[in-house]
N, C-alpha and C positions, 0 to 999 in steps of 0.2 A: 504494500500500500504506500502512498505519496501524501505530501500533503492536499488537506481538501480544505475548499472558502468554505467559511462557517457562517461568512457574517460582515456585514461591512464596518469597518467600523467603529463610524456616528451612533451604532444600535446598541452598544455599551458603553455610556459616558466613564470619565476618571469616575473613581472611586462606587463603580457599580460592577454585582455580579451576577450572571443570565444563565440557565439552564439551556444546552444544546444538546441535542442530537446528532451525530456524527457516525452516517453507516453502522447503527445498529448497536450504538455507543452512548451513553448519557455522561454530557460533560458539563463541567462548571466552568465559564468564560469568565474571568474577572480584568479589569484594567485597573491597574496600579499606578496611578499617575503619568496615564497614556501608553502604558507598558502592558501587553496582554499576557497573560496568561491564564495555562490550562491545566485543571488535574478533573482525576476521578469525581463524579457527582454525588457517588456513595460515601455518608458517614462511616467511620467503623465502628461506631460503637454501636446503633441500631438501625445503620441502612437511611437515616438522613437524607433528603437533598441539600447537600449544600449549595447548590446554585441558586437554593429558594431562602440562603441565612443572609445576614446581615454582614456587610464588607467594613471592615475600617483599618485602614492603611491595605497592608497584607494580609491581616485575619480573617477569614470567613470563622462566624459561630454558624453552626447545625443550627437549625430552627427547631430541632425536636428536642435535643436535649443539652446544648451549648456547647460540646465540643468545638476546640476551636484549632483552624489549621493554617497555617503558612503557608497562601497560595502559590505564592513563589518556590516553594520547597517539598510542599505537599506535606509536611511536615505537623501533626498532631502538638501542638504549642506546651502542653502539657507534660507529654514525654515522648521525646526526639524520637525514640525508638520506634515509633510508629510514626506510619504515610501512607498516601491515598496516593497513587503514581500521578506522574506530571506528564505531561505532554509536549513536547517542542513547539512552536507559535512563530507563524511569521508576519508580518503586516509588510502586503504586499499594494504598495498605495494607497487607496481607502478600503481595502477588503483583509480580512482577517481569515488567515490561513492555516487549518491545524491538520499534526499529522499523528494518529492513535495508534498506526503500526510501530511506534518508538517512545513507549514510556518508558519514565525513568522511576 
């Protein structure tokens, strides 16, 4: 798989995060002060959308039970030991490009 347009990207202002679909794939789009990125839409603690929590800076909280993640790292803020894989993100003029065959 390659990257695929997810999204232009006016449709995620800074400091907001959007639930996507991606070939059969639920992701969380976030922009970080014009910087996109993507990880896994699944909580770990109980299946969460985090693309439906609350963004501030880098953190998404779960909307179901606050877990909170570093979207930039995928990274469980609580303890490092735990992530939701990331995705590679390109912004290819006004469109926003993700590729899910290379999480990290």
């Amino acid at each position: 798989m390659a990257f695929v347009r997810v999204a232009k990207a006016t449709d995620v202002a800074p400091g907001q995060i959007r639930e996507l679909q991606v070939q059969g794939t639920t992701i969380a789009l976030a922009n970080v002060g014009g910087q996109f990125h993507a990880i896994n839409n699944t909580c770990l603690h109980r299946g969460g959308p985090l693309g439906q929590g609350a963004l501030q800076g880098s953190v998404v909280t779960c909307p179901w039970h606050g877990w909170t993640f570093d979207v930039t790292s995928g990274r469980v803020t609580h303890n490092q030991a735990g992530a939701v894989a990331c995705y590679p993100v390109e912004l290819r003029g006004e469109d926003v490009y993700v590729d899910i065959s290379a999480p990290t």
